[in-house]
N, C-alpha and C positions, 0 to 999 in steps of 0.2 A: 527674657524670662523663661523659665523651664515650664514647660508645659502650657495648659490653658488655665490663666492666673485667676484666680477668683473676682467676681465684676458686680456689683450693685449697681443699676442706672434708675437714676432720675430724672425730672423732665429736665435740669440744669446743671447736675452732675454725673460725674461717674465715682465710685468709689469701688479704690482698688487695694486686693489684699496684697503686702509687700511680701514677697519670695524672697530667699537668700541671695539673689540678685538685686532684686529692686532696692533692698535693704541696704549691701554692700556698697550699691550706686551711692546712697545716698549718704552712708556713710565717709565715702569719700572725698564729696564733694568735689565733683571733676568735669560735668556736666553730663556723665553720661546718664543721669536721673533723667533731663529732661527730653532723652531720644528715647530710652525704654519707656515712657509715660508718655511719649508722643504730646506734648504739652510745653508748654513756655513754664520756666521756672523762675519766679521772680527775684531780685538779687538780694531781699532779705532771706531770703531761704539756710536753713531752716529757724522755724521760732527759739525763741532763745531755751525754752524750756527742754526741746529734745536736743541740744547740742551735746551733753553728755550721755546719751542714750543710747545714738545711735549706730554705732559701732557693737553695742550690748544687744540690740532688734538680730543685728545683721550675726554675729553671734549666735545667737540662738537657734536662726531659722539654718544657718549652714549644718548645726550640730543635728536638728531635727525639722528635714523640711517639708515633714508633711503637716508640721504647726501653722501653715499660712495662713491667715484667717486670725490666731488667737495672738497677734502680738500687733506691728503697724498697718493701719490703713492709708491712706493717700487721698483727698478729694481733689478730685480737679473738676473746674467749668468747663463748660461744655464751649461757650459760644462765648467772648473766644476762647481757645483750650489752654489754660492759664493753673495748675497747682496752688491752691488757696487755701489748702490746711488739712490736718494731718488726726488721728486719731486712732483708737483702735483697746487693748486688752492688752494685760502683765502677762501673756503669757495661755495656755489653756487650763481650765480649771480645776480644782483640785479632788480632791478624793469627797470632798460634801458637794460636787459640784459648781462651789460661789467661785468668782470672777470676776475683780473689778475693773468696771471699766475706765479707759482715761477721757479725760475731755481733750475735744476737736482742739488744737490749737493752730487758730486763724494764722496763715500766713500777711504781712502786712502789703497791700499791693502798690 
């Protein structure tokens, strides 16, 4: 990941904002997702609903990568360190400010 990636910690998660790396990873599906998340990726990965997207995440953040934070997030468990689903923003927001969010989509464990 370039630089220090954006991190939200809970007492059970971490939520992490996707970079044009972590995004690219995951786009490709090759496994280098689950070494840059330091995290176990489980083999339904990803939910079926970002399967077309994420290539368009990874996109995005290449063309402007100081958007991290307004397009994927990542949660992963802590204990054990397991990827369990995904969430985050279209994008950063517009000229009125609105931004919709998307919902978390549970990975199936």
């Amino acid at each position: 990941m370039q630089g220090s990636p954006i991190k939200i910690q809970t007492p059970r998660l971490e939520l992490i904002a996707a970079d044009a790396v972590l995004a690219r990873a995951d786009a490709q599906h090759n496994g280098t997702l689950a070494v840059l998340l330091a995290c176990d990726v489980p083999p339904s990965w990803p939910p079926e609903v970002l399967l077309d997207v994420r290539d368009h995440f990874a996109q995005k953040l290449e063309e402007s990568p100081g958007h991290h934070g307004w397009w994927n997030w990542y949660a992963v468990q802590k204990n054990p360190r397991v990827l369990v689903g995904s969430g985050g923003f279209n994008g950063p927001p517009d000229a009125f400010r609105h931004r919709d969010p998307r919902l978390c989509c549970p990975a199936r464990l």
